[in-house]
C-alpha positions in Angstrom: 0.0 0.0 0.0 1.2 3.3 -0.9 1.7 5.9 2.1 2.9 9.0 2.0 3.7 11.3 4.7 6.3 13.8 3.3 5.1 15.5 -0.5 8.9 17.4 -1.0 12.0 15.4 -0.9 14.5 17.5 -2.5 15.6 14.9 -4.3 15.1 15.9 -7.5 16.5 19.2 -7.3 19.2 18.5 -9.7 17.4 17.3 -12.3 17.2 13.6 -11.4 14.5 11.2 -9.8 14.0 7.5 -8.9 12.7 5.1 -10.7 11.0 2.0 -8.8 13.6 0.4 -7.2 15.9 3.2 -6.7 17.5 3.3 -9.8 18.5 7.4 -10.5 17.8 8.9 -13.7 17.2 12.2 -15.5 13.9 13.6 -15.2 13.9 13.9 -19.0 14.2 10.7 -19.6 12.5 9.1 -22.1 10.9 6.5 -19.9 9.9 9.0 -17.3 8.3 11.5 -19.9 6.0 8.1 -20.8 5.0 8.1 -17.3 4.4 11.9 -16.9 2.6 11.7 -20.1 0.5 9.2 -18.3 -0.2 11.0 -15.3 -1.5 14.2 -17.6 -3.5 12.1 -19.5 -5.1 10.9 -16.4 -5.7 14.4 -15.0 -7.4 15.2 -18.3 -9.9 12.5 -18.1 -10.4 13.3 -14.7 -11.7 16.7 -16.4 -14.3 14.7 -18.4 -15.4 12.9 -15.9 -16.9 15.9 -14.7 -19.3 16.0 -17.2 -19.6 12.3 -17.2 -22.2 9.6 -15.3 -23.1 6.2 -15.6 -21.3 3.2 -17.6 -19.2 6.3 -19.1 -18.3 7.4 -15.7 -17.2 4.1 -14.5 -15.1 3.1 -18.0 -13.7 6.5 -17.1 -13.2 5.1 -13.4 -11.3 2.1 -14.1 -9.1 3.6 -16.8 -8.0 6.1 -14.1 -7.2 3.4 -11.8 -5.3 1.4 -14.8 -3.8 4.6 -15.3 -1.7 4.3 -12.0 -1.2 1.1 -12.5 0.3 2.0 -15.9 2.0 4.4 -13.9 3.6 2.2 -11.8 4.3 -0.3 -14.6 6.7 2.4 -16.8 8.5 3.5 -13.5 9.7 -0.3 -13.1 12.4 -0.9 -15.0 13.2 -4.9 -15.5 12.3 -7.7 -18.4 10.0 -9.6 -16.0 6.6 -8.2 -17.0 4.5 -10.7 -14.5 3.3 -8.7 -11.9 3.8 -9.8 -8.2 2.8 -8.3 -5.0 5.5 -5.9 -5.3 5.6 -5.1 -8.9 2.5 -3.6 -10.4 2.3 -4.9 -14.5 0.1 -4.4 -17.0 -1.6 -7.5 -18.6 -3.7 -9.0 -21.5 -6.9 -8.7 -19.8 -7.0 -5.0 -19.0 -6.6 -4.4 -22.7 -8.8 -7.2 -23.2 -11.3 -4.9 -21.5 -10.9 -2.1 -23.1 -11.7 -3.9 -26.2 -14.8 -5.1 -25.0 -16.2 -1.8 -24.4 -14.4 -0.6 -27.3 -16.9 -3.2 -29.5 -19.8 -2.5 -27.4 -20.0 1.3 -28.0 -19.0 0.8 -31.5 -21.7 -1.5 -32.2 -24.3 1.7 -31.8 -22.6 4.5 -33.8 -22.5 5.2 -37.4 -19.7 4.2 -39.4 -17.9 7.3 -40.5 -17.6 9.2 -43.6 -15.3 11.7 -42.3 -12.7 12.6 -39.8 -14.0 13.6 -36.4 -12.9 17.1 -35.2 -12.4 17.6 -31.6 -16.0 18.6 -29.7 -19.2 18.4 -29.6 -20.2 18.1 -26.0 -18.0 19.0 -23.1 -17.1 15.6 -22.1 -16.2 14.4 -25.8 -13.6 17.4 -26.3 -11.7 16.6 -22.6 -12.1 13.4 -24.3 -10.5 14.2 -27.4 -7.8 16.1 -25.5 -7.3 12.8 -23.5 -6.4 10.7 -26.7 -3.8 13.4 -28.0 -2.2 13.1 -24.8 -2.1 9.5 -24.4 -1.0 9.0 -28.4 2.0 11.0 -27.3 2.4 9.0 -24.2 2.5 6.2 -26.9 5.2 7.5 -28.3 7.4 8.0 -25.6 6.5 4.5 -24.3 7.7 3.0 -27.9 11.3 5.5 -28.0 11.8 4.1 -24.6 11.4 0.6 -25.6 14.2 1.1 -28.0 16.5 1.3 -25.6 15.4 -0.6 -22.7 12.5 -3.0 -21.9 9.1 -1.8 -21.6 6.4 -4.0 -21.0 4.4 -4.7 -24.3 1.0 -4.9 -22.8 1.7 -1.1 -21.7 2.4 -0.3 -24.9 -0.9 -2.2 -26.3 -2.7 -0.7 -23.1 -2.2 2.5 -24.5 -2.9 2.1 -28.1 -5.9 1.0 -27.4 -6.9 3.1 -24.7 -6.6 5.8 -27.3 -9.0 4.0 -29.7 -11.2 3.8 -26.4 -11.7 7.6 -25.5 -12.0 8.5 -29.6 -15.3 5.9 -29.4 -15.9 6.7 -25.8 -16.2 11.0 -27.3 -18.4 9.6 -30.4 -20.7 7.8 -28.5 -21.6 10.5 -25.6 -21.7 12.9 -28.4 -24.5 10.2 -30.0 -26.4 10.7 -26.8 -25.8 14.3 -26.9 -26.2 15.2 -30.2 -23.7 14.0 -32.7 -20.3 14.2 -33.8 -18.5 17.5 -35.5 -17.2 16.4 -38.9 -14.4 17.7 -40.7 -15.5 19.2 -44.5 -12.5 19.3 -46.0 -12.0 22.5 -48.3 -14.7 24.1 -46.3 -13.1 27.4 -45.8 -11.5 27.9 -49.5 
């Protein structure tokens, strides 16, 4: 269980933090901008749940929660991706999940004939926002795991989780209203 009694250490002062298990590292690291990426993401879904209730809210809840997890996943360095009472991994079945309720909101909307732009109701842009930020989170995860192991189901975890909040926006902003297409050339 996580406790913590003391918010400033001063130990990164110089440009340097830990990484689970102690290892030190720059904060600019490329593993520890996947992380951070993770954490804003998080705070930005956190924004749409404000304007979220029901089985939207509680997708919302338990990607928050897999959020840490993530979290906690990209700050452990090591090639053993099983987790263990001490280790915190991501696995299969989480992005198994997110598949699920990936298909299951699909299954209602209209197939589309256009690029989405960001909005329509409030909850769909934070939403919107939300992918953007976990796509580069993506990104970071993936330069990282060029140079040191990363677990793959993070990686997958956050692919789809970005597939997730795009259909997660289109389908509240079904029940809303509907989506805001892109015309292209509109403005010529």
């Amino acid at each position: 269980m996580v406790r913590l009694t003391k918010i400033y250490t001063r130990g990164g002062d110089k440009g340097e933090t830990s990484l689970g298990g102690g290892k030190r590292v720059p904060k600019d690291a490329e593993r520890i901008n996947a992380y951070g990426t993770v954490d804003e993401a998080n705070a930005v879904i956190g924004l749409a749940r404000l304007s979220t209730d029901g089985d939207a809210d509680a997708m919302l809840a338990r990607i928050q929660n897999d959020m840490f997890d993530l979290g906690a996943d990209l700050a452990r360095p090591g090639d053993d991706f099983t987790p263990s009472g001490t280790t915190l991994r991501i696995i299969d079945a989480q992005v198994t999940r997110l598949e699920h309720e990936i298909d299951a909101m699909n299954a209602d909307l209209e197939p589309l004939n256009s690029f989405v732009l960001p909005g329509g109701c409030a909850a769909s842009a934070y939403l919107h926002l939300a992918r953007t930020v976990v796509r580069r989170a993506e990104r970071h995860a993936i330069t990282a795991a060029r140079e040191e192991a990363i677990n793959p189901a993070a990686i997958k975890y956050l692919n789809r989780l970005s597939d997730h909040l795009f259909v997660l926006s289109r389908h509240l902003n079904r029940l809303a209203g509907e989506d805001v297409l892109w015309v292209p050339g509109a403005n010529r």
